[in-house]
C-alpha positions as CSV (number, residue, x, y, z in Angstrom):
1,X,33.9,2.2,-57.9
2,X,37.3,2.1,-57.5
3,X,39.1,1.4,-53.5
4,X,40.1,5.1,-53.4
5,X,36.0,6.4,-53.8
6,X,35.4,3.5,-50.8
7,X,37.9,5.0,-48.6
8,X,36.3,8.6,-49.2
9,X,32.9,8.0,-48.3
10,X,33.7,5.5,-45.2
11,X,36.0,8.4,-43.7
12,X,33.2,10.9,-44.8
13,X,30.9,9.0,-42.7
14,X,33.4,8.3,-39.3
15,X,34.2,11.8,-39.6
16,X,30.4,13.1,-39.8
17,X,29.6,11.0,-36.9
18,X,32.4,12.0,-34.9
19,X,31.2,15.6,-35.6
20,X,27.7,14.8,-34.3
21,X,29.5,13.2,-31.1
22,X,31.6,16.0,-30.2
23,X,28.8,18.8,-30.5
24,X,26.3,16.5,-28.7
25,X,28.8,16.3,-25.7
26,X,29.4,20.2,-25.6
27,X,25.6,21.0,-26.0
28,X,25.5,18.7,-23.2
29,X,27.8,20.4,-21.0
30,X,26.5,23.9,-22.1
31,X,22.9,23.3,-21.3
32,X,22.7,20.6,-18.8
33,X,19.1,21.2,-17.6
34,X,18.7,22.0,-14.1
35,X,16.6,19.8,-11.4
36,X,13.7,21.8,-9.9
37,X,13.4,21.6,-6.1
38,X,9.8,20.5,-6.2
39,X,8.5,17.9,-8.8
40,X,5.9,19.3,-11.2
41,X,3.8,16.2,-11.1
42,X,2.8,14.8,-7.5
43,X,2.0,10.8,-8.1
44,X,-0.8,10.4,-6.5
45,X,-0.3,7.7,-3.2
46,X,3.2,8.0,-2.9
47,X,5.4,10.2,-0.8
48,X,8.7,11.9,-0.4
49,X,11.5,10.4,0.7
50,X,14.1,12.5,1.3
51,X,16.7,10.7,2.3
52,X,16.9,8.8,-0.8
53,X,15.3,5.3,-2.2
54,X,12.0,3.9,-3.4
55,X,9.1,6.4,-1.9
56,X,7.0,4.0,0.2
57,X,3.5,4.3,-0.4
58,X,1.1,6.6,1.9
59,X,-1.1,4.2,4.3
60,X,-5.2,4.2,3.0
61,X,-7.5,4.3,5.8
62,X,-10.0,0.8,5.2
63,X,-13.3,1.9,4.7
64,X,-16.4,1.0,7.0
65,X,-18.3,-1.2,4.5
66,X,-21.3,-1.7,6.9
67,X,-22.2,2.0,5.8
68,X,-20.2,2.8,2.1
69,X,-22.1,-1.0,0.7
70,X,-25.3,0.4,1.2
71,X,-24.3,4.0,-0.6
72,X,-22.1,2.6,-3.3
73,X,-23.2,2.5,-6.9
74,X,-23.0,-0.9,-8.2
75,X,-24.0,0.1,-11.8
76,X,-20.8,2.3,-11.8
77,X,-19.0,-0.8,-10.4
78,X,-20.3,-3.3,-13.6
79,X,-19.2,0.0,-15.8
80,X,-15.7,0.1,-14.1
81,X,-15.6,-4.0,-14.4
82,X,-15.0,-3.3,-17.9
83,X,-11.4,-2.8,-17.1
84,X,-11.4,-6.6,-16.2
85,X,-13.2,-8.4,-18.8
86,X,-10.2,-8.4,-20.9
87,X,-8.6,-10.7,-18.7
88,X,-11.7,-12.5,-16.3
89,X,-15.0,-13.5,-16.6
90,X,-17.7,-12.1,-14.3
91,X,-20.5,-14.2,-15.9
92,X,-21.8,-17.5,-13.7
93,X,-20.0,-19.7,-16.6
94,X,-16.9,-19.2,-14.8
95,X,-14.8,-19.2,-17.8
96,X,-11.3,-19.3,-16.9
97,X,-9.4,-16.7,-19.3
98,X,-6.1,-15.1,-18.7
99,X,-7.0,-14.8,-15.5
100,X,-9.8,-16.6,-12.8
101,X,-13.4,-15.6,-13.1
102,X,-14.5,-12.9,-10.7
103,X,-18.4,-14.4,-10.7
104,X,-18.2,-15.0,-6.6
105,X,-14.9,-13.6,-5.5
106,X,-15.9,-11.9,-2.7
107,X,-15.6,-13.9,0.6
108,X,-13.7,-16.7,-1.7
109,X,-10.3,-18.3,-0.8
110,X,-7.6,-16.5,-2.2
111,X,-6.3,-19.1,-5.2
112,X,-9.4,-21.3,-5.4
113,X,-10.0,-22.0,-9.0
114,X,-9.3,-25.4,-9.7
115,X,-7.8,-25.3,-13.2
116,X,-6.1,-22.0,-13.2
117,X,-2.2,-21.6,-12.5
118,X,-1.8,-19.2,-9.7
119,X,1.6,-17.4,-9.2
120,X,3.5,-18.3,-6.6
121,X,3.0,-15.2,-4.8
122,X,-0.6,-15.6,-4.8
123,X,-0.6,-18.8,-3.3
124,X,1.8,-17.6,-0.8
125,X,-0.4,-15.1,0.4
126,X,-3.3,-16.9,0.9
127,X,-6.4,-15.9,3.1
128,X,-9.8,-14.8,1.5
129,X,-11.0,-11.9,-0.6
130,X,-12.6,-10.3,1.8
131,X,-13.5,-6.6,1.4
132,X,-10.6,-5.5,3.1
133,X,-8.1,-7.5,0.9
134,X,-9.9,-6.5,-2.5
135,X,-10.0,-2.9,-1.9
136,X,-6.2,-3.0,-0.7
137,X,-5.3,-5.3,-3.8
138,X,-7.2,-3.8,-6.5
139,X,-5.8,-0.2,-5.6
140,X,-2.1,-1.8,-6.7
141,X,-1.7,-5.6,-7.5
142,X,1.7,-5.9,-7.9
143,X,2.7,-3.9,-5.3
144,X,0.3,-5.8,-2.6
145,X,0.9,-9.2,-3.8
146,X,4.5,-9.6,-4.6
147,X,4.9,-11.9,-7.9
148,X,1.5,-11.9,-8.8
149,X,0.9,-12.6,-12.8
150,X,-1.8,-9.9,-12.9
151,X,-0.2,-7.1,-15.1
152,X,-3.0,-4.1,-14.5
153,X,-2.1,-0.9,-12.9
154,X,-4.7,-0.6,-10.2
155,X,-7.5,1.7,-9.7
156,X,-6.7,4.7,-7.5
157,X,-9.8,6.2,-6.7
158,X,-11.1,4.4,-3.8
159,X,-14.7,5.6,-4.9
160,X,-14.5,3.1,-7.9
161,X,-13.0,0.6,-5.9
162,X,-15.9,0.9,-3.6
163,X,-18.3,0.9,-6.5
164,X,-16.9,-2.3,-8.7
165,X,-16.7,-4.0,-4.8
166,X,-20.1,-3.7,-4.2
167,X,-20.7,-4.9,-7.9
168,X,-18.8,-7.8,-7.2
169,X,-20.5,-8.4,-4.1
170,X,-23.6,-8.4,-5.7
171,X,-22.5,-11.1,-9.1
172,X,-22.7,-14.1,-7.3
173,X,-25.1,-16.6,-6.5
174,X,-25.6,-16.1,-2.9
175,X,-24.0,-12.2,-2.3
176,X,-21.5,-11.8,0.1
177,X,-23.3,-10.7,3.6
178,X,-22.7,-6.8,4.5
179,X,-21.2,-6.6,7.9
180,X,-22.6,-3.7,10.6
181,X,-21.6,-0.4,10.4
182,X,-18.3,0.5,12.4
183,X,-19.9,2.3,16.1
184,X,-19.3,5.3,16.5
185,X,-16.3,6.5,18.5
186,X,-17.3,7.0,22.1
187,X,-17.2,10.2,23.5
188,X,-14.8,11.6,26.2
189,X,-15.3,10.6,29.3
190,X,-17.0,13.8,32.1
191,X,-15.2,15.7,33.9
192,X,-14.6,14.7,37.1
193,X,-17.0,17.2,39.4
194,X,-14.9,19.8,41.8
195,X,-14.8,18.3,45.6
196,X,-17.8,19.5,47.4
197,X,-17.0,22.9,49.4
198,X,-17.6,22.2,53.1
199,X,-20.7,23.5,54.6
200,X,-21.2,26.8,56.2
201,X,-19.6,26.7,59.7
202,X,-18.5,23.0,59.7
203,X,-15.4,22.0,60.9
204,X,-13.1,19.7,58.5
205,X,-12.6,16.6,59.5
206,X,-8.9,16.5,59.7
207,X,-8.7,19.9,61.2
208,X,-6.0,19.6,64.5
209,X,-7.3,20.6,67.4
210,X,-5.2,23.0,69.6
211,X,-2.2,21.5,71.7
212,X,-2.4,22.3,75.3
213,X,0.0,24.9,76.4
214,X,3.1,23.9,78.2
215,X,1.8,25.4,81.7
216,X,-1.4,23.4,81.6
217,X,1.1,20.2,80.8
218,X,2.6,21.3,84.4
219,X,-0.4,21.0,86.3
220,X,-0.9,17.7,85.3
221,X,-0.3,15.0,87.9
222,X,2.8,13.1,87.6
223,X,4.1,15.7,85.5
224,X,8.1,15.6,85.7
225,X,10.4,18.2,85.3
226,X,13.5,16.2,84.4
């Protein structure tokens, strides 16, 4: 094939792509696909920010784990620890895998494991795994614990957060102890009562007694007229 043939398919092929350029830009322009006002998919957690940047994420109220522990459903919690057996061990061997074993974690100091290599933001944070701080992290890790090495989404439901806790709580030698339910808010002070209504025919206290007219003031001795 000679030089001439060469030059005919290259420009065939510059020229087809320009083509597919040119109508890709003007399809473009002609249907430009228009925002909705509203998204069509709420993310669950996460609010509007209409002013513009990252959406910050909606405040979870803690639950009271002196009364949810005793409710939750720890066999649903070893089903949902499934999700983390791919990465720890809950068994007592405390096998460190990808990441620490969970066997004990509750109430155990945050980074702990002798052998593993935390992140840097792990150790950072610091503290213990308390319920709080396990329901908060396992909700979002990475967005909790900036840095940390632990790649999985989260769990949003706080039901199955609840549930795997109390599993948790429950695969360790000595469980974790359950603290005492939250009291219960205290109710509104009474009412002031309404100040007594003087008696029948009794005379207030304060009450001003007449002042003597100015010709009984006269008659007084020593009175002076100047």
């Amino acid at each position: 094939m000679d030089s001439f043939e060469w030059n005919k398919i290259i420009g065939a092929v510059l020229g087809t792509a320009i083509f597919i350029f040119v109508v890709r830009v003007v399809a473009e322009a002609i249907y430009e696909p228009e925002k909705p006002a509203k998204p069509g998919y709420v993310v669950e957690g996460v609010v509007e920010n209409p002013a513009g940047g990252a959406a910050a994420p909606v405040e979870e109220a803690l639950p009271d784990w002196g009364t949810v522990l005793a409710k939750a459903d720890a066999a649903a919690g070893k089903a949902t620890s499934s999700k983390c057996e791919a990465c720890h061990d809950t068994t007592s061997a405390k096998t460190i895998k990808i990441g620490p074993p969970l066997f004990g974690v509750v109430d155990r100091p945050r980074a702990s494991i002798a052998g593993f290599s935390y992140s840097g933001g792990m150790k950072a944070k610091g503290g213990t795994w308390t319920y709080d701080e396990l329901f908060k992290f396992l909700k979002s890790p990475g967005a909790y614990i900036n840095g940390t090495k632990m790649s999985f989404a989260g769990i949003s439901r706080a039901e199955d957060r609840i549930n795997l806790i109390a599993f948790l709580r429950t695969n360790a030698d000595s469980p974790a102890a359950i603290p005492p339910p939250k009291p219960a808010a205290a109710a509104a002070p009474a009412a002031a009562p309404a100040a007594a209504a003087p008696a029948a025919g009794a005379k207030p206290a304060d009450a001003a007694k007449p002042a003597p007219a100015a010709s009984d003031a006269a008659k007084k001795p020593g009175a002076s007229g100047n």
